[in-house]
N, C-alpha and C positions, 0 to 999 in steps of 0.2 A: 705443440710448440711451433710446428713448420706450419698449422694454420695462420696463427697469432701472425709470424713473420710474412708470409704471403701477402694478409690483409694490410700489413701497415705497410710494405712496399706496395702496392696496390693503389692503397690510400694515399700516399707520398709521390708517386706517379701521376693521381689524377690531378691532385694539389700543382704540383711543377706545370702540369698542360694548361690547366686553368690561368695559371700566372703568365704564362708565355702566351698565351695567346691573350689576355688583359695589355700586355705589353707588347706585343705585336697590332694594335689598335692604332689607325690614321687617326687624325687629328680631328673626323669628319664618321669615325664607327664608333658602333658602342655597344655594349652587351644589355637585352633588355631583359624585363622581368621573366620571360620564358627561356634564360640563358642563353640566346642567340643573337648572333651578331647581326647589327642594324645601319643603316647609313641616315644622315641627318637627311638627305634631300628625300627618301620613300616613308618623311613620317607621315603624311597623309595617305599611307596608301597600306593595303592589307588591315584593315579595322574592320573585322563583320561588325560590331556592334554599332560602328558608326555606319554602317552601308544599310542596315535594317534601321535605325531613327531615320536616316533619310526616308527610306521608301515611306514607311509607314507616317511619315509627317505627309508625304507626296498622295497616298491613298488613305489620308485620313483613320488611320487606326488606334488603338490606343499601343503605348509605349509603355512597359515594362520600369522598372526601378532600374531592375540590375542591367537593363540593357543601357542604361543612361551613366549609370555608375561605372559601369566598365569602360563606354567610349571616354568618358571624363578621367578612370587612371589611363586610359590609350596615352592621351594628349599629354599627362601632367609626364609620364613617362619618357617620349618622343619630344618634347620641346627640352630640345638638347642647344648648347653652344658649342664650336666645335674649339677645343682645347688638346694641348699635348697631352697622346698618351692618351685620347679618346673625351668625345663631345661629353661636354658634364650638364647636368639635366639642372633647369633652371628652375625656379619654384615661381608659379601663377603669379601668390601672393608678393614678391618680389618686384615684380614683372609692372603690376597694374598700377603702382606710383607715378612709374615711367609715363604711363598715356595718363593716369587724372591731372598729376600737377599741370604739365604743360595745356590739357583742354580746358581747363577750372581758369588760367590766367589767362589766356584768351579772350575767353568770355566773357570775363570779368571786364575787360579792357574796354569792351564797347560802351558800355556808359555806366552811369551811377547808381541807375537803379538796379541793373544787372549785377554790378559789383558788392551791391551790399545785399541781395538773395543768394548770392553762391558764399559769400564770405559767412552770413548766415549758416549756408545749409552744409558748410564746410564743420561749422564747430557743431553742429550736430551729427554729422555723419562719422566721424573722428571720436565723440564723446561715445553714442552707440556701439562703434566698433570696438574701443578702452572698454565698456562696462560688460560686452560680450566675450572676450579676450579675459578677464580679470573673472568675471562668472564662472568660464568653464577649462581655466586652469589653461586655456591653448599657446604652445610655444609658436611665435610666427613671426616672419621675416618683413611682414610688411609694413609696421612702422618705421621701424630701422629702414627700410628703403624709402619711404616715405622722406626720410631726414636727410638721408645721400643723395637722393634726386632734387628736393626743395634748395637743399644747397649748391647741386651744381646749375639748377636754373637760374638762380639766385646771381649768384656770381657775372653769371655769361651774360646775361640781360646789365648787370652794372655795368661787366666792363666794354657791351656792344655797342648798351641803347643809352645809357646817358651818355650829356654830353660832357665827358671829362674834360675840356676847356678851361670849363668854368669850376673845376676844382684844383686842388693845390696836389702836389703830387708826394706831398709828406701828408695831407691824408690819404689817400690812395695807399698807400704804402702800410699807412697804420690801419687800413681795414684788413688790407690782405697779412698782415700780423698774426690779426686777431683771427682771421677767418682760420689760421693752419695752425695756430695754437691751439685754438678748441680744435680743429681735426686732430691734434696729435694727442690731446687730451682724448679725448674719444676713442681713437685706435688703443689708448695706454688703458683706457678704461675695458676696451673688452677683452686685451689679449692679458691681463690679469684675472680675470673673473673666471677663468675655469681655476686658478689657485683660493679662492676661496671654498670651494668642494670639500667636506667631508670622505674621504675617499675607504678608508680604512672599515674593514668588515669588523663588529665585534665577534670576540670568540675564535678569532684565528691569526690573531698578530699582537703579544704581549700590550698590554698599557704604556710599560717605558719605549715600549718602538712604534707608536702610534703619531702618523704625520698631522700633527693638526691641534695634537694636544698640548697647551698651553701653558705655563705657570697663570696661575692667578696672582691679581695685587693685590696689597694687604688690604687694601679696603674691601676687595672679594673676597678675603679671608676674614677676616673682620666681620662683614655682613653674614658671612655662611657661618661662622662660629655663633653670633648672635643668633642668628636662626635655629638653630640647633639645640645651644642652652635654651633658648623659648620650649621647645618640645618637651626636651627633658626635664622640664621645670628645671633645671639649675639656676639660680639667681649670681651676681659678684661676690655677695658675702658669703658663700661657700667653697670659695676657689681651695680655701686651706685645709678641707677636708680632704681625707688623702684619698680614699676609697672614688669617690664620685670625682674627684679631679681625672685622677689614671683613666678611668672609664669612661667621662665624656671626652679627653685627647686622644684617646684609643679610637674610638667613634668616629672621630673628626679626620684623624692620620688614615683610618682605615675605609672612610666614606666611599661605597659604591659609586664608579663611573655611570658619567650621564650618558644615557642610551634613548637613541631616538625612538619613539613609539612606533613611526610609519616604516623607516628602511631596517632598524634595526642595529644601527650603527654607534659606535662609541664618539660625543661627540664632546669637544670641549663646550666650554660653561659660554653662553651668551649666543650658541649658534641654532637655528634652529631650520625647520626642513622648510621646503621648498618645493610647492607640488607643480610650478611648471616646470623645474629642470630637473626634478627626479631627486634630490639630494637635499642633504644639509648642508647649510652655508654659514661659514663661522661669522659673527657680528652680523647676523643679516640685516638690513634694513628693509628692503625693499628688494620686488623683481619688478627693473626696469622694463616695460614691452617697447620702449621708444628703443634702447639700447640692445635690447633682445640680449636680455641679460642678468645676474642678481648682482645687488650694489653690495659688498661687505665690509669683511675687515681689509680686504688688499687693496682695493679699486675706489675704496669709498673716496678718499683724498683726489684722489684724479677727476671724479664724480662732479665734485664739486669746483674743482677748475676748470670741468667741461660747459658747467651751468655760469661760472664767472665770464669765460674769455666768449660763450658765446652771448649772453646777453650784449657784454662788450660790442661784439662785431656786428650784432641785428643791430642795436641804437643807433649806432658810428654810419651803419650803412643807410637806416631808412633815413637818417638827418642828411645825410651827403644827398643823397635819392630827394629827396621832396624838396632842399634850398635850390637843387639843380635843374628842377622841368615845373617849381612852383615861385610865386614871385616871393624872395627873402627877404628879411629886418636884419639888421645888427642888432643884435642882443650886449655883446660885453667884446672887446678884443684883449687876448689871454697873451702875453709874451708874444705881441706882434700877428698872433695868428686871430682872425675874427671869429666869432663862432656866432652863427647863423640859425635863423628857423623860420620856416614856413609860413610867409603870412596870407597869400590866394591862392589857391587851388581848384581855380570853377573853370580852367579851361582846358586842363590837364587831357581831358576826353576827347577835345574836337583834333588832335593827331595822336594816331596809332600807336606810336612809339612814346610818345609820353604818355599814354595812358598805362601801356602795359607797367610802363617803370613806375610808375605811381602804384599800380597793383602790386607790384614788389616790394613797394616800401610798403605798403598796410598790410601785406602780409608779412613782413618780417614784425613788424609794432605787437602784428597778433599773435605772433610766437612767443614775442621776448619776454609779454605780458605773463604767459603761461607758464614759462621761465622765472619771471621772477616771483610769481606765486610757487612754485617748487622749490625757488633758493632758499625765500624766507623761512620757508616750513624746515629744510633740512639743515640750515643756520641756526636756528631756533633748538632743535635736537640736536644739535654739537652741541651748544649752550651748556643745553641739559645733561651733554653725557650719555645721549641713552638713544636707540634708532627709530627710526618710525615702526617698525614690528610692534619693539616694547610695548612702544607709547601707544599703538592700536591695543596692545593684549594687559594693560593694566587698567583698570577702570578708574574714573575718576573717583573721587571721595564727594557722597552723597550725589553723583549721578550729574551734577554739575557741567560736564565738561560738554554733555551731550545732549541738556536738556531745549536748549533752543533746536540745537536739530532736529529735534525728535517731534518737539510741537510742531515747527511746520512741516515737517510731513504728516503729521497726525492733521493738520488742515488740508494742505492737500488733498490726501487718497477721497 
């Protein structure tokens, strides 16, 4: 008994040292993978692994895996910021939106030909990295930053490099609207989405105490009782037999909880798992990688006023953008206000600063495009009632639904 007590005060000793010195941490130390305290400014310093890749690039030798893998967790480890209560470690993937968006518009800027090889090799580079992302199930942060950095370049170039002058300052007003509405849609969209989680372990917290478990509608009642009679061969004109009535509602009242096959978990009716966030997600539709996140039953609503208010704001802003640094037509004037569009644009290149903004507006056009191919599709499954999971996991009737796809890539390959 006085071992037992020993080790947990012990244990409860090391614990408290551990904590006070986590909270004894400058804004600029931080505790690294070897449990030792570190300073942001010596992250390049003390790496054998990176002191042997040098040499051995320097005298030509061959280079080991693990020697490269290790200086690369060095780095991901030490590229800290420095935050209260100690530098918090940044993530690469994070990091590299920050340098592509702003070098990708740039470049873009200098002429036309250049701008339509990177605008090019931008929807390819973005489609590869979706289908590599989506292939091996990886959770990452780099679209989502992708989205946060687009949009603060975005913004800063409207309100640097056009010339607001020549705009009306109730548009202005009504971009910058749209622009914080989808932001706050988007914040409401992810700081909901850990409440769509499955949380509850089967097998160790009753069914009536289970968070997440749901009454079904009578149409889910309805449909799972039809289902059921189908099994049992029951047909309607037998409802008044009394023996097989008691026994199929017995069936029905006493039906075994749905239990995920992957985590194991008691999960209500409609949710299903989710192998990049580790869990089951009630109503799932989709796992967003733009949002770094799963869309369900909580967050779906906001989802879709994230894709409303931004389309909104890319349109509003590339038309303000291109009547502003291109020569405009009046199109129709609305309640006093004109509304304008683009009629030449071939000179937009020969100064700097309208070219970039010109690059801003066709990159915003090329988002909104992407966007409004996404709304369609998830407007179309509200429609129907039913999410895009579903709709991928039920198959069409007679193959229909897939059969032009399927021919041209069978031309294709």
């Amino acid at each position: 008994m006085s071992t037992t007590t020993s080790n947990f005060i012990a244990t409860a000793t090391e614990a408290e040292r551990q904590e006070t010195e986590t909270q004894s941490l400058c804004c600029c130390e931080y505790i690294g993978q070897d449990k030792q305290h570190f300073h942001i400014l010596g992250c390049c310093c003390n790496c054998e692994d990176f002191d042997l890749v040098c040499t051995r690039l320097i005298t030509c030798k061959r280079i080991k895996a693990r020697n490269i893998d290790g200086m690369l967790i060095a780095f991901q480890d030490r590229l800290r910021l420095p935050w209260r209560g100690g530098a918090k470690r940044i993530s690469p993937a994070a990091l590299a939106p920050a340098l592509i968006v702003p070098l990708m518009m740039g470049l873009a800027a200098l002429n036309a030909k250049t701008a339509i090889v990177l605008m090019l090799s931008l929807i390819g580079f973005v489609s590869w990295g979706l289908q590599i992302a989506e292939r091996t199930a990886t959770r990452t942060t780099f679209f989502l930053s992708w989205i946060v950095f687009s949009i603060i370049y975005m913004v800063v170039i409207f309100e640097c490099e056009v010339p607001l002058l020549e705009l009306l300052p109730e548009e202005n007003y009504i971009l910058l609207l749209f622009s914080f509405g989808a932001l706050y849609a988007l914040y409401r969209t992810k700081q909901l989405a850990p409440l769509n989680l499955v949380t509850a372990q089967y097998g160790t917290t009753p069914k009536d105490e289970l968070p997440g478990i749901t009454e079904a509608s009578s149409g889910e009642e309805q449909a799972e009782q039809q289902s059921q009679d189908t099994v049992l061969g029951i047909e309607d004109d037998d409802d008044n037999e009394p023996g097989i009535n008691s026994e199929s509602a017995g069936l029905i009242q006493h039906a075994q909880p749905n239990i995920c096959e992957t985590c194991r978990k008691v999960t209500p009716r409609r949710a299903y798992h989710c192998a990049v966030c580790g869990s089951c997600v009630k109503r799932r539709s989709h796992h967003s990688y733009w949002l770094n996140c799963c869309i369900g039953e909580r967050n779906y609503l906001w989802y879709l006023v994230t894709l409303v208010l931004s389309e909104c704001a890319l349109l509003l802003g590339a038309n303000l953008t291109l009547t502003a640094v291109c020569h405009p037509f009046l199109v129709v004037r609305l309640l006093g206000i004109p509304l304008l569009l683009p009629d030449d644009c071939s000179e937009v290149f020969e100064d700097f600063e309208l070219g970039i903004s010109f690059i801003v507006a066709a990159y915003a056009i090329l988002i909104s495009g992407y966007i409004t191919c996404v709304l369609v599709r998830q407007l179309y499954l509200w429609y129907r009632d039913t999410t895009l999971h579903e709709y991928k996991r039920v198959p069409a009737s007679n193959g229909n639904r897939n059969r032009v796809w399927s021919n041209w890539r069978a031309i294709l390959k």
